[in-house]
N, C-alpha and C positions, 0 to 999 in steps of 0.2 A: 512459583514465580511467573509472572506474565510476562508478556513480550512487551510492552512499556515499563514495566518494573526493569528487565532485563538492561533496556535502552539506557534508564534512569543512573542506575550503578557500574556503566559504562562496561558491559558484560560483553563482548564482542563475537566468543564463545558460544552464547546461550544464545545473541540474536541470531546468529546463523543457524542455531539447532532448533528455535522454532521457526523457523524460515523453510528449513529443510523439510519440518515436520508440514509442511502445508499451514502452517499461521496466516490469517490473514493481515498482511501488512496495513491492511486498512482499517484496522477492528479499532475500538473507541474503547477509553479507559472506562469511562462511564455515561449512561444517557444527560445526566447531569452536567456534567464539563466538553464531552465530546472531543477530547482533543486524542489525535494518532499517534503511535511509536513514531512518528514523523515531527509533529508538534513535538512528544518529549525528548526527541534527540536533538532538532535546532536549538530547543532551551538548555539544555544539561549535560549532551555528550560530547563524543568527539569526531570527528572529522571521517573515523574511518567508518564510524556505523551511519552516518550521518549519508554518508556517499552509498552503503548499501541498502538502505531504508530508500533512497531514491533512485536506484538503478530497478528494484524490485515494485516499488510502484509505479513507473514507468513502463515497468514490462507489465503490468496487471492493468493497468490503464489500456494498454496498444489492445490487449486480449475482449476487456469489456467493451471495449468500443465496439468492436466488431462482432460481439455476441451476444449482446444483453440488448435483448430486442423488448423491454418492458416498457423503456423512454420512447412517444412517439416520432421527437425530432431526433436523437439518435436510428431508429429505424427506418425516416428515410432518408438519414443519411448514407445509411448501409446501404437502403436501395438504391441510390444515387451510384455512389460509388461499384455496386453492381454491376445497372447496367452499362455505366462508361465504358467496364471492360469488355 
């Protein structure tokens, strides 16, 4: 079972156990459709995985921001906010 499979049949259990397991809450069901355990939980779940599907990508969001130096305007934003401090 996948962690949008999981979302899908409202498993609440399973998405917190691949959550736990390091899953990437961002991972895409297929290159084809492209849609996140985020997309299949607005469409099909409920409220409560829906709300941890979004506290965990917000926390993954704060994390790449400030570490994925591959984007070159993300990078100097990094720089920016460097040297301010």
């Amino acid at each position: 079972m996948t962690l949008c499979l999981s979302v899908s049949v409202l498993s609440l259990q399973r998405v917190e156990e691949f959550l736990d397991a390091g899953c990437d809450v961002n991972c895409l069901d297929s290159e084809r459709t492209r849609n996140t355990p985020l997309h299949w939980a607005a469409s099909y779940s409920t409220p409560d995985i829906l709300q941890m599907l979004i506290g965990m990508s917000q926390q993954y969001l704060s994390i790449s921001l400030l570490t994925d130096t591959s984007n070159p305007i993300r990078l100097q934003a990094i720089m920016a906010v460097t040297i301010a401090q």
